[in-house]
FILOBA-42552 format. One line per 3 residues: number of its first residue (from 1); for each residue x, z, y of N, C-alpha, C. Coordinates in steps of 0.05 Angstrom, whole numbers, plus 5000, padded with zeros to 4 digits. Each point is the difference from the previous one (the first is absolute). Layout:
! residues N
NUM) X,Z,Y,X,Z,Y,X,Z,Y | ...
This chain:
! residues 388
1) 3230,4461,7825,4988,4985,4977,4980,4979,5010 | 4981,5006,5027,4992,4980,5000,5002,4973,5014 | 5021,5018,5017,5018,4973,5016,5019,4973,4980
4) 4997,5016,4978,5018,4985,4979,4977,4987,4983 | 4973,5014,4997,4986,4982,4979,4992,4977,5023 | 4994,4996,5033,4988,4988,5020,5021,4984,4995
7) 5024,5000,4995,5019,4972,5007,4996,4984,4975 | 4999,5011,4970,4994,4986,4972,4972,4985,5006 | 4976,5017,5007,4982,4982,4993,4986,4988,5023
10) 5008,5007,5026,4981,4990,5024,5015,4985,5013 | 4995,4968,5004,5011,4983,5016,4993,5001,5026 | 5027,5009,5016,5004,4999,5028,4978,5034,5019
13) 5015,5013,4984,4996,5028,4995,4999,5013,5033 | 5010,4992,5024,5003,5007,5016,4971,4984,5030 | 4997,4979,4983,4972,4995,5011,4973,5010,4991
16) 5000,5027,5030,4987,5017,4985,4958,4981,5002 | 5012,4986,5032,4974,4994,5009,4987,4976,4974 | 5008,4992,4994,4997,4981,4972,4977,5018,4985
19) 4980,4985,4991,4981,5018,4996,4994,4998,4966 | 5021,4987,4984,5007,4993,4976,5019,5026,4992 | 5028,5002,5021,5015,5014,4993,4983,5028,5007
22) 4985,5002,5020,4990,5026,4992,4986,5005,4986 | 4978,4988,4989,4993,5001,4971,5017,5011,4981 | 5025,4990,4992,5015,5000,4979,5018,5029,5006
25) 4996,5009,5031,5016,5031,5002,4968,5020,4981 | 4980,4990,5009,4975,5015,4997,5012,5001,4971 | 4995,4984,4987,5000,5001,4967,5027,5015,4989
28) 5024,4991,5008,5025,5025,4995,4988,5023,5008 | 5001,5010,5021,4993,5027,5003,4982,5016,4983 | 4969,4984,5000,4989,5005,4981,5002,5007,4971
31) 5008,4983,4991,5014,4996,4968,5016,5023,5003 | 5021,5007,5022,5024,5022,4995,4991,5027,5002 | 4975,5000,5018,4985,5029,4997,4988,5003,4982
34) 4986,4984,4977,4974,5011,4982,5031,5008,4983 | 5027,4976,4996,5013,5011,4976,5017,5030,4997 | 4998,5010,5031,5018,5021,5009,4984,5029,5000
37) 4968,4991,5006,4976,5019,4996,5000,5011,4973 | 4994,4978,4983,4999,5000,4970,5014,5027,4998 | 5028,4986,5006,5024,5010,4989,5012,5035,4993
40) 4975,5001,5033,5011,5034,5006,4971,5011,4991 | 4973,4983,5003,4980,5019,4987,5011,5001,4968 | 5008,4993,4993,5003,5001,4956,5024,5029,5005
43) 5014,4993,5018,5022,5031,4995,4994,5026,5012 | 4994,4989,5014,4977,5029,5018,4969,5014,4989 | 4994,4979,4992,4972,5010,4976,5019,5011,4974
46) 5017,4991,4985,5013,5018,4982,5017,5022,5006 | 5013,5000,5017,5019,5021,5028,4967,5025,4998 | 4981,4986,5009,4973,5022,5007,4992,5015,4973
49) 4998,4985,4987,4985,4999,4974,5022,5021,4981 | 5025,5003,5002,5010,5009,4991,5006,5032,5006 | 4998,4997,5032,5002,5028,5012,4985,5012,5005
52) 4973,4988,4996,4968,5016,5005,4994,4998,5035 | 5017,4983,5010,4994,5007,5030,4978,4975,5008 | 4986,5013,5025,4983,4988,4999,5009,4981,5026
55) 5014,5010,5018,5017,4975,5017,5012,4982,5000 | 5017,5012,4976,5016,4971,4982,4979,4981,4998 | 4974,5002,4987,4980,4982,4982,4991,4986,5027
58) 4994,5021,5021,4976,4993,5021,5025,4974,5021 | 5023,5004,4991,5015,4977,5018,5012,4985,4983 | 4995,4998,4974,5009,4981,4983,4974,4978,5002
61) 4978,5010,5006,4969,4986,5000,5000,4989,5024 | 5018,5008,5027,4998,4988,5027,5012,4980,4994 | 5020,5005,4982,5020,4972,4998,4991,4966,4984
64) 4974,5011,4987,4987,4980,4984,4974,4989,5015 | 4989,5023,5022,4989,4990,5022,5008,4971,5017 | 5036,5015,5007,5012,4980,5009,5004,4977,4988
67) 5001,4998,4973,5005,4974,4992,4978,4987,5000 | 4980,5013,4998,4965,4986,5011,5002,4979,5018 | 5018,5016,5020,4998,4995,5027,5017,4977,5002
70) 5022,4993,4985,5018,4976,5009,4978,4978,4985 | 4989,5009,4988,4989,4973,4981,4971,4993,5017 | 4989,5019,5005,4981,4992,5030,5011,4982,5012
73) 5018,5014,5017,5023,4986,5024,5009,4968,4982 | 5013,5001,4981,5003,4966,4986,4972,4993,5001 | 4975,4999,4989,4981,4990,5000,4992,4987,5034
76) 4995,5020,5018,4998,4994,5025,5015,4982,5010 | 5029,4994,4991,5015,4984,5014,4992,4966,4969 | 5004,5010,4994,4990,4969,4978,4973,4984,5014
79) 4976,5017,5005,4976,4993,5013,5012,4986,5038 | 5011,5028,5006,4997,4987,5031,5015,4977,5007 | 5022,4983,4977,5009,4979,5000,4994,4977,5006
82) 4961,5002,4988,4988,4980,4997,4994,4987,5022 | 5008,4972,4995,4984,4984,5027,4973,4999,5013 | 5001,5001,5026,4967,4997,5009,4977,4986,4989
85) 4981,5003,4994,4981,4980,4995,4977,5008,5015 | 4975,4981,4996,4977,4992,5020,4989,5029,5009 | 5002,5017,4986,4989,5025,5001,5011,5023,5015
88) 5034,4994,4992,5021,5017,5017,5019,4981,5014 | 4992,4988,5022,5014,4986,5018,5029,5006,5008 | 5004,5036,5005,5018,5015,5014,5023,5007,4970
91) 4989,4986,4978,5013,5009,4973,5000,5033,4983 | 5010,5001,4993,4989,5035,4984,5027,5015,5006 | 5010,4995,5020,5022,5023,5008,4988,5033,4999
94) 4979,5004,4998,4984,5023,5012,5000,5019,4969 | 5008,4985,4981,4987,5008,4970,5020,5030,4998 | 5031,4993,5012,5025,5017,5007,4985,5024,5010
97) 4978,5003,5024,5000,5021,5008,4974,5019,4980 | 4995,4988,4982,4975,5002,4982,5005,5019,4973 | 5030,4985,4992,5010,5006,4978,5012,5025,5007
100) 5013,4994,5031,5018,5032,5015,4982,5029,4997 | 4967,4987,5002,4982,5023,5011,4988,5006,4960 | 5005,4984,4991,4998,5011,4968,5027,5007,4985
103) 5020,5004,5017,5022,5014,4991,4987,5037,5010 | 4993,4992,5023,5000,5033,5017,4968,5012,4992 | 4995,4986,4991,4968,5019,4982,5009,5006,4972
106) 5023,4987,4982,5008,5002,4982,5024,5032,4999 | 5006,4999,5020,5021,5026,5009,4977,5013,4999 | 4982,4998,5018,4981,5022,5013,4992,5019,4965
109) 4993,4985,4992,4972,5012,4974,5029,5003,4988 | 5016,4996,4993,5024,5010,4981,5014,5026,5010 | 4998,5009,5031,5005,5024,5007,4975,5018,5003
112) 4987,4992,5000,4976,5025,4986,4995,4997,4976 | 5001,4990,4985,4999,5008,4965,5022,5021,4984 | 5025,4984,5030,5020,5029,4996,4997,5027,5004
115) 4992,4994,5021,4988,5028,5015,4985,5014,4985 | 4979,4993,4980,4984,5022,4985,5014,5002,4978 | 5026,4988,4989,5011,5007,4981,5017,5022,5003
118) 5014,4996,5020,5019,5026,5027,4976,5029,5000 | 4988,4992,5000,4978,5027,5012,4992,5011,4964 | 4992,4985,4980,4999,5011,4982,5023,5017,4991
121) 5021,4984,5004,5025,5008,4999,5013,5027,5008 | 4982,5009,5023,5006,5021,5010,4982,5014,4991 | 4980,4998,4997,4974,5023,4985,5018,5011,4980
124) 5013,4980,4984,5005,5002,4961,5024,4994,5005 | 5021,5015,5014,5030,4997,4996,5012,4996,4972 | 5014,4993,5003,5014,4994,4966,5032,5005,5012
127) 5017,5005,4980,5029,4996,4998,5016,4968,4998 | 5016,5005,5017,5018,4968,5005,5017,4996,4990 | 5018,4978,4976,5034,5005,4994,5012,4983,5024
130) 5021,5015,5007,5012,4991,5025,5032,4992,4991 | 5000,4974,4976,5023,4994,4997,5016,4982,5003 | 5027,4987,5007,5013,4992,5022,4985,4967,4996
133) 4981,4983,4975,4996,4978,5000,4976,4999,5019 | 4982,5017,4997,4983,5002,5028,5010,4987,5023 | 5019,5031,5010,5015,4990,5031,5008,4971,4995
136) 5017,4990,4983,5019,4976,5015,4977,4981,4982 | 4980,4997,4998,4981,4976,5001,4988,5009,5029 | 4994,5020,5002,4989,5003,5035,5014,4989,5023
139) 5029,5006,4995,5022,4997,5017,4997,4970,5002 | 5008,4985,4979,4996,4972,4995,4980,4990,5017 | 4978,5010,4994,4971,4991,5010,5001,4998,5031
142) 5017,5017,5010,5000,5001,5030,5016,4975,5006 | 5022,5002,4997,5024,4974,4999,4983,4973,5006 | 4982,4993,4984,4991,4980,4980,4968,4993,5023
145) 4994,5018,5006,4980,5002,5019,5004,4985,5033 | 5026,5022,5003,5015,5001,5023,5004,4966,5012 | 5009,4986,4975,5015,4962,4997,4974,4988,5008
148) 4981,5015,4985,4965,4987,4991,4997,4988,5032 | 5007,5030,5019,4994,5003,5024,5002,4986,5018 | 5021,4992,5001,5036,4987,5017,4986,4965,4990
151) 5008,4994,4979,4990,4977,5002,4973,4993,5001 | 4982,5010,5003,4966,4986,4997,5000,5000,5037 | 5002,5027,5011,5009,4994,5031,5017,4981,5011
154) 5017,4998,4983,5021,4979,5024,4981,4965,4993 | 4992,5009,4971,4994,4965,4993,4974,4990,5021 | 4979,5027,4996,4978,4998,5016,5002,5002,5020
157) 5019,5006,5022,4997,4990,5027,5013,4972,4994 | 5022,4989,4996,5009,4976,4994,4975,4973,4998 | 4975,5007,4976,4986,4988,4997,4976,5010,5016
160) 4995,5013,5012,4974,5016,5018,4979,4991,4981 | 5010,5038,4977,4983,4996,4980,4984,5031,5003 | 4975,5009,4999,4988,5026,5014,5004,5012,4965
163) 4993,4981,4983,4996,5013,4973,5030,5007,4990 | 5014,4997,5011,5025,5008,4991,5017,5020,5016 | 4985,5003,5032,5008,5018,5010,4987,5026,4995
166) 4981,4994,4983,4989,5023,5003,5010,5015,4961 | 5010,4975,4985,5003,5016,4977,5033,5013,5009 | 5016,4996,5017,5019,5014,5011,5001,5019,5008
169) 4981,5006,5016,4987,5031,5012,4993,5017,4975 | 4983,4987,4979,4998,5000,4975,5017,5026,4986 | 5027,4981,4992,5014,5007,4990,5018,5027,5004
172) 5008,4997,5035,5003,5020,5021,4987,5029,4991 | 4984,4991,4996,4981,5026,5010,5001,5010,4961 | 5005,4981,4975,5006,5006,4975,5019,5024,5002
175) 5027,4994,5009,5023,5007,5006,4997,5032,5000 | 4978,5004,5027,4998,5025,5003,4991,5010,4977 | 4977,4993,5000,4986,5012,4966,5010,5006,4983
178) 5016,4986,4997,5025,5007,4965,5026,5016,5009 | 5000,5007,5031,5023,5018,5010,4979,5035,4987 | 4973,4993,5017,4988,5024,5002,5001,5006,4963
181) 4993,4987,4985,5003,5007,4970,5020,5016,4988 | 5031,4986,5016,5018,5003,4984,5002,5028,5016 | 4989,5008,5019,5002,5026,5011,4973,5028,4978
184) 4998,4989,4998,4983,5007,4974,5008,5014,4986 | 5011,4982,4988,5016,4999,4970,5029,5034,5015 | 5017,4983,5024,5013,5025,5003,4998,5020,4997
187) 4979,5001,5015,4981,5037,5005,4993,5012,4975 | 4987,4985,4979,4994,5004,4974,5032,5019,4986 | 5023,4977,5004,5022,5005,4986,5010,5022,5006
190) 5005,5011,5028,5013,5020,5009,4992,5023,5006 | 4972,5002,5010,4984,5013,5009,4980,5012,4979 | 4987,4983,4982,4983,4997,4985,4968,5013,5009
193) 5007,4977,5015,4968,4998,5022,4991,4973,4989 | 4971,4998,4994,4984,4981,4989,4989,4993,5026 | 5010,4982,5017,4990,4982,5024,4990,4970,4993
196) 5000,4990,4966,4995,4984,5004,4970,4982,5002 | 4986,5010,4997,4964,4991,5015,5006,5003,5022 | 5006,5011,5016,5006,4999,5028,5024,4979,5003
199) 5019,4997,4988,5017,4967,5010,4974,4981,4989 | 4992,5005,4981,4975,4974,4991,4988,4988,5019 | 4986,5030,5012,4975,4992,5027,5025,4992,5022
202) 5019,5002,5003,5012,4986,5025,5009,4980,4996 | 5003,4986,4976,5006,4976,4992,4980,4985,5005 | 4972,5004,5000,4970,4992,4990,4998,4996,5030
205) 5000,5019,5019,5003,5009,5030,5008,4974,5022 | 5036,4988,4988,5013,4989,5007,4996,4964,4988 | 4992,5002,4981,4976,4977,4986,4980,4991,5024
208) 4983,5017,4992,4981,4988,5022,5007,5001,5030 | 5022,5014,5012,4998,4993,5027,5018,4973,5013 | 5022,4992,4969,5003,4971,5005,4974,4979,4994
211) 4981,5017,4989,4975,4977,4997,4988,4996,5016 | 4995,5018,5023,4990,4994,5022,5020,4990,5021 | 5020,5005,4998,5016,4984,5030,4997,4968,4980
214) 4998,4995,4978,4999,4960,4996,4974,5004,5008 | 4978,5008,4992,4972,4997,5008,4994,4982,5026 | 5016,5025,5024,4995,4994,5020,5015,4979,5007
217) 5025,4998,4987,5024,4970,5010,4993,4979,4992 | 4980,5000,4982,4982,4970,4992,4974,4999,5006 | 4988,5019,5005,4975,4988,5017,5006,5001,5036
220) 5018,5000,5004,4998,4989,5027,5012,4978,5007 | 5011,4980,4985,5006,4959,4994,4967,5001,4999 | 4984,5015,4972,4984,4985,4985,4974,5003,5030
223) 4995,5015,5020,4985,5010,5021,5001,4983,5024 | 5032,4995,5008,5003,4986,5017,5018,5016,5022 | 5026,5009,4995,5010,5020,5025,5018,4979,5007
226) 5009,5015,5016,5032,4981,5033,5024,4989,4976 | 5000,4980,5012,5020,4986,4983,5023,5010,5011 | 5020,5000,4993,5035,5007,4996,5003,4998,5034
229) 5006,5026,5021,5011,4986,5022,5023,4986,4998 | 5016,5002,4986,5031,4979,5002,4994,4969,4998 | 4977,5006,4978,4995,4966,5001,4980,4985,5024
232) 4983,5016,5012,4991,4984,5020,5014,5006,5029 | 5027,5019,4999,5012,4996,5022,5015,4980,4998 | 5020,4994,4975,5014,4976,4992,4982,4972,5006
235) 4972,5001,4988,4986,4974,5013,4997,4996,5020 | 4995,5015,5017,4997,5006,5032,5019,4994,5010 | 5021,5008,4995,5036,4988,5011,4996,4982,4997
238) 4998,4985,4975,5005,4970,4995,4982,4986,5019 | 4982,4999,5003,4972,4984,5016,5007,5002,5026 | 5015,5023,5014,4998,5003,5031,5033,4977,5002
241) 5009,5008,4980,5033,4981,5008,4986,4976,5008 | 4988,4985,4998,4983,4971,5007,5004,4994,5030 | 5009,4985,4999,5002,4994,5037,4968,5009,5016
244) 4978,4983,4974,4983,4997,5018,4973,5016,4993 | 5013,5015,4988,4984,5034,4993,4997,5013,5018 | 4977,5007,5028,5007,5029,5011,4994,5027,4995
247) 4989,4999,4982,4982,5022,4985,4975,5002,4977 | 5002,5024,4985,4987,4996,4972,4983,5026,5004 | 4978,4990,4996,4975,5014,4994,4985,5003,4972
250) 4978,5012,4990,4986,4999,4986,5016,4990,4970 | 5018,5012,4983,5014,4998,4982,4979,5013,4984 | 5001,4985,4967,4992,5012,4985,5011,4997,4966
253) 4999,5017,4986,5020,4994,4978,4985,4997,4975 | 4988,4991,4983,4985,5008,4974,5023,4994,4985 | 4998,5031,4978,5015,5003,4980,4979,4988,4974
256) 5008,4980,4986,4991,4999,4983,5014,4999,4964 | 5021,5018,5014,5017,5002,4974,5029,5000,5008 | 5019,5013,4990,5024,4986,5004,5004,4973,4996
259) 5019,4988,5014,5000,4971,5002,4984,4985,5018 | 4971,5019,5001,4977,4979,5011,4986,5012,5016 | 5017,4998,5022,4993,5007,5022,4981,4980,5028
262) 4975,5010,5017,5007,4983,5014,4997,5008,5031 | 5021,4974,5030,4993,5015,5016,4983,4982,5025 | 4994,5011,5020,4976,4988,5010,5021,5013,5035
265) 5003,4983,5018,5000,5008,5023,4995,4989,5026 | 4997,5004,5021,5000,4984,5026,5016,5005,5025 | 5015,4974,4994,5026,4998,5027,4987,4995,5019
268) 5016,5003,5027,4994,4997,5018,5021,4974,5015 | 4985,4974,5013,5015,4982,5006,4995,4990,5029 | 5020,4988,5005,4993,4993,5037,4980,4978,5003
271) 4969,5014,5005,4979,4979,5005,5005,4979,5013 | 5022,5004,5017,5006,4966,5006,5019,4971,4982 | 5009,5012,4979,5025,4984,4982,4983,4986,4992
274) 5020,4980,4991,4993,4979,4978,4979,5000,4982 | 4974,5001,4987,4998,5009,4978,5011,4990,4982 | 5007,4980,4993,5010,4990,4982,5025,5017,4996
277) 5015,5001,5016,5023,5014,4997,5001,5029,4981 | 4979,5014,5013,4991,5029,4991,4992,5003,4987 | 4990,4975,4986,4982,4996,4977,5023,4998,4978
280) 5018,4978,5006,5033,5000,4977,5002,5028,5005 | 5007,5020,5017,5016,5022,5003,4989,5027,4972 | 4974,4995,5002,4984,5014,4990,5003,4995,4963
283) 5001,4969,4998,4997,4993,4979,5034,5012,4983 | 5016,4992,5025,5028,5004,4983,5006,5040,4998 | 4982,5015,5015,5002,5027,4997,4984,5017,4971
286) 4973,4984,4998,4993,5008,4975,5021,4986,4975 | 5001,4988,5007,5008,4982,4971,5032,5018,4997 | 5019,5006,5019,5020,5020,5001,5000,5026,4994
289) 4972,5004,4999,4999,5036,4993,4980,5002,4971 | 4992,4974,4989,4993,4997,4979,5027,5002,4975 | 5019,4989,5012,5018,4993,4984,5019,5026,4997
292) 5007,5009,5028,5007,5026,5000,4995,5021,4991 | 4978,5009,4996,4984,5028,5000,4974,4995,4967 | 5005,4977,4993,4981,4988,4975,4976,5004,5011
295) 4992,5001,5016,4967,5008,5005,4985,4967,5014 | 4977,4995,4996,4978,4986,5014,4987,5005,5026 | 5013,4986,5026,5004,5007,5024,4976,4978,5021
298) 4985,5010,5008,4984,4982,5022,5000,5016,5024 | 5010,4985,5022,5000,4999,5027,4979,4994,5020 | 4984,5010,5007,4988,4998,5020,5014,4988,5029
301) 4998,4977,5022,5005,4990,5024,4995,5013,5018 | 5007,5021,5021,4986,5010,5017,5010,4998,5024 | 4991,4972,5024,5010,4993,5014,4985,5026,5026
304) 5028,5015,5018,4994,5008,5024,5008,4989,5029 | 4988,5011,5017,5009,4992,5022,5029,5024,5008 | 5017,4988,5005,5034,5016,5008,5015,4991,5022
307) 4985,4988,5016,5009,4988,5024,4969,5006,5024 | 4987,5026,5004,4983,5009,5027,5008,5020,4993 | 5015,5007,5034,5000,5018,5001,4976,5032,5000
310) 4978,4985,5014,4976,5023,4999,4995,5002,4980 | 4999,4981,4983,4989,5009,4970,5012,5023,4990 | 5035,4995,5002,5012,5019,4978,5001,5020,5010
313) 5003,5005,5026,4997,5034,5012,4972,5012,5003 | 4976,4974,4991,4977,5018,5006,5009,5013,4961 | 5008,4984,4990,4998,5008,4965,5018,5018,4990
316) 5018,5006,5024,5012,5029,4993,4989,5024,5015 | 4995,4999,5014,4980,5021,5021,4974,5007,4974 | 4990,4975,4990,4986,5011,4982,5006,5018,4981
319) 5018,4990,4981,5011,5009,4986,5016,5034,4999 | 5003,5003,5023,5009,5027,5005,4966,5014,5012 | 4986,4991,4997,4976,5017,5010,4988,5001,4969
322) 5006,4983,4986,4992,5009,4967,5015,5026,4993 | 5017,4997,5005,5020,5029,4990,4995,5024,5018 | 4980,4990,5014,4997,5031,5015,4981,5014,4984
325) 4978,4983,4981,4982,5000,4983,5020,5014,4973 | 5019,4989,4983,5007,5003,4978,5038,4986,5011 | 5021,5016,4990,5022,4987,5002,5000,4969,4984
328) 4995,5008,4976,5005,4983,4978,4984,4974,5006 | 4978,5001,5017,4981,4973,5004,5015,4981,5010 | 5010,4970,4990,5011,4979,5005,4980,4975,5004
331) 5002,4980,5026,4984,4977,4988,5010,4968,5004 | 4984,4982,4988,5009,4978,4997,4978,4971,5011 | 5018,4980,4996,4980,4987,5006,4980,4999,5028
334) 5019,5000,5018,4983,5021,5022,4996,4966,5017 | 4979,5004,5012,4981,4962,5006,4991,5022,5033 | 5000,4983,5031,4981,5005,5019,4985,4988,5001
337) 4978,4994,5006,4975,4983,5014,4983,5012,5015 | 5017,4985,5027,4984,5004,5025,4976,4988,5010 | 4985,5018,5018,4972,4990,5006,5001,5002,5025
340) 4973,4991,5008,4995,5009,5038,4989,5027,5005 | 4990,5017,4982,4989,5034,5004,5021,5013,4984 | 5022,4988,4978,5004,5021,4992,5021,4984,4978
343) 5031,5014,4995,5012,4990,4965,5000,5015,4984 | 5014,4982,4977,4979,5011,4973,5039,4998,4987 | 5000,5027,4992,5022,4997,4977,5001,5005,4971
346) 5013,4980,4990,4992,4992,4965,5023,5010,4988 | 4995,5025,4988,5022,5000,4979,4997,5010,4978 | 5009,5011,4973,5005,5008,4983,5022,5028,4995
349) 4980,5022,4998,5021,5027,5007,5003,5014,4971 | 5025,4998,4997,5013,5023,4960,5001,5023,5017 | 4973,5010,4977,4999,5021,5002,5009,5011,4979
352) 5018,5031,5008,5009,5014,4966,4977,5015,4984 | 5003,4999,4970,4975,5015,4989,4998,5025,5004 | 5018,5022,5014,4990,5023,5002,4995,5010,5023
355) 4980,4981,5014,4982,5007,5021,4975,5004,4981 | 4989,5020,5012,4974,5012,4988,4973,4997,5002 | 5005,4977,5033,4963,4987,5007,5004,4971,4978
358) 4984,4994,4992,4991,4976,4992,5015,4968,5013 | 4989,4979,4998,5010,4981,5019,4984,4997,5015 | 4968,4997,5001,4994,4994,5015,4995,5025,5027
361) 5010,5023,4990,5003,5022,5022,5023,4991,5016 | 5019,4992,4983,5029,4990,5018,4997,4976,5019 | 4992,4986,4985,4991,4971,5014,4982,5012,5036
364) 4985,5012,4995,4973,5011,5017,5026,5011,5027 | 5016,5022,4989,5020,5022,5021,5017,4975,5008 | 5005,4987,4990,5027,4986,5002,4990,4983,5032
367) 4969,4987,4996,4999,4980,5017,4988,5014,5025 | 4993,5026,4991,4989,5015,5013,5021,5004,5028 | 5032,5008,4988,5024,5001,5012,5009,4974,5014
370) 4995,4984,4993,5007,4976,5014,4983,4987,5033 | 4980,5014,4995,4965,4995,5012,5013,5015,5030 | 5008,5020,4994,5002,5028,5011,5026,4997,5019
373) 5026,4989,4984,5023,5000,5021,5009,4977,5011 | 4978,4974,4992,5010,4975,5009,4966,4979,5020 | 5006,5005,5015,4979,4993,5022,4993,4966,4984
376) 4968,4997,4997,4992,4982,4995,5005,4989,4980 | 5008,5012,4975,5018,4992,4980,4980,5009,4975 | 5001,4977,4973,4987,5017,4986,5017,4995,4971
379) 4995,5009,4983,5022,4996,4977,4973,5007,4970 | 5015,4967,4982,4986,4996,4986,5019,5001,4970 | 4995,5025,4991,5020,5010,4980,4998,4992,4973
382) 5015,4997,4980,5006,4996,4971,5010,5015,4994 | 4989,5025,4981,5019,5030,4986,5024,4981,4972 | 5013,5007,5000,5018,4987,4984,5008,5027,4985
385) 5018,5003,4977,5013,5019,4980,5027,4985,4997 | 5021,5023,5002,5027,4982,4987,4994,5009,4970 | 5011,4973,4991,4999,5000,4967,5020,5004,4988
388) 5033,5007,5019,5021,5004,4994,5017,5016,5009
């Protein structure tokens, strides 16, 4: 259904990077969840209402949660459309992960309101009718959930949308809920065991623990975590293909929304070339991975020396005496300057964050190691972090 409403109303439906057409997936989706939420809270609140159960009610009310939640999710995407202005330079891509984290506080407090209804529920048992329009609105509800699922995932990776991956998980996790009900209702029928405050509280249970996995899936864009490795290995491919690329250092990625991304890195080029040359090389590599990857790309020049020999074997000798320190320690940028008592080596060492001294403890051991296994030598360090 919605591959069929995307071809009626969205021009050129398959450009996903188009930041119009994803807009216009945001608003289908949206629109199709509040009308599909609606749909099953009105039969499931009368399905509840009719049988006295209090699980029926307590997931007929998740389902009107959910429709909260698409209409959040449309709001968020209407706002983060908006063009930059003097205030928000980087534009309001960010509003997505805002609206995502007021979808998952909106779950949150809607599975504990359940929860004390579940628990009264169980204090003050009551009798359930367990008859077949119940089940096959439940049954339905799963079906109907299940689609909810399948497409908000497939659309939201398509569009690298967090608020829509996360009302997928959403829905997922609905599924179970209204399985555990309709198990309920069985036990009731056959057995005539009153389990249902207890399917309530695990409905309420299963509520909030999809509230916390979005919690956490949207405040870590909104914080600042590791961008996508596929995408900065794919940039990294692209940049090294360069004839006159020899290496990439100090990469960094700000997410500032889907769409609006930006990235920041420094090649490494043969201190002896052209500049001018390196300078076109540079210019035609951002501007190629702008276009590719939609993101805002600046390059740093970082001319080395790749033709002395002493240099590059004193700078791997180093380099393996860093790793006697830490495997993971890598460095860059590596400069000699020789004197008449003594040389001095310049570099810049990534260090990983789960070393446990400080930097300037690292910095202190590191040169300490250099002092120690290289006669007359002294080393003048830059702690660095990979940001990717």
């Amino acid at each position: 259904m919605i591959k069929l409403l995307a071809r009626l109303f969205i021009k050129n439906p398959d450009d996903f990077k188009n930041a119009q057409v994803r807009y216009k997936y945001g608003v289908l989706c949206g629109i199709s969840g509040i009308a599909l939420n609606i749909a099953l809270f009105v039969s499931k609140y009368l399905a509840g209402v009719f049988s006295h159960s209090i699980a029926i009610t307590a997931d007929s009310f998740n389902n009107l949660s959910d429709a909260g939640s698409s209409l959040i999710t449309l709001i968020g995407f209407k706002f983060a459309k908006s063009k930059p202005d003097p205030e928000h330079p980087f534009g309001h891509g960010r509003i997505e992960y805002l609206s995502g984290l007021g979808v998952s506080f909106l779950i949150l407090l809607m599975g504990f309101e359940l929860a004390k209804s579940s628990i009264e529920k169980i204090m003050n048992p009551q009798d359930i009718e367990t008859g077949i329009v119940p089940f096959a609105i439940m049954a339905v509800s799963i079906c109907v959930k299940f689609y909810m699922s399948v497409y908000n995932r497939s659309i939201g990776k398509k569009i690298d949308s967090g608020a829509m991956l996360a009302t997928a998980k959403d829905s997922l996790s609905d599924c179970a809920a209204t399985f555990a009900v309709i198990i309920s209702m069985l036990v009731a029928r056959f057995f005539g065991v009153n389990i249902d405050g207890i399917c309530g509280l695990l409905v309420a249970f299963m509520i909030m623990l999809a509230g916390v996995s979005s919690v956490r899936e949207m405040v870590g864009p909104l914080l600042g975590q590791k961008p996508d490795p596929e995408l900065v290995e794919s940039i990294q491919k692209d940049v090294m293909e360069n004839e006159y690329v020899l290496g990439i250092h100090d990469m960094v990625v700000h997410d500032y929304g889907p769409g609006r991304i930006m990235v920041s890195l420094h090649a490494e080029v043969d201190g002896t070339g052209d500049i001018f040359v390196l300078h076109d090389a540079i210019d035609t590599i951002e501007s190629r991975i702008n276009e590719k990857f939609g993101c805002e790309t600046v390059i740093h020049m970082d001319p080395i020396i790749v033709d002395d020999d002493e240099i590059n074997t004193l700078k791997h000798n180093i380099s393996q005496t860093l790793k006697s320190y830490n495997e993971k320690i890598k460095l860059h940028d590596f400069r000699v300057v020789k004197g008449p008592t003594h040389t001095n080596v310049i570099f810049d060492a990534v260090v990983p964050f789960d070393i446990k001294q400080t930097d300037a403890q690292i910095k202190q051991s590191l040169e300490k190691l250099i002092s120690e296994n290289y006669e007359n030598t002294f080393a003048v360090i830059k702690i660095d972090k990979d940001y990717v």
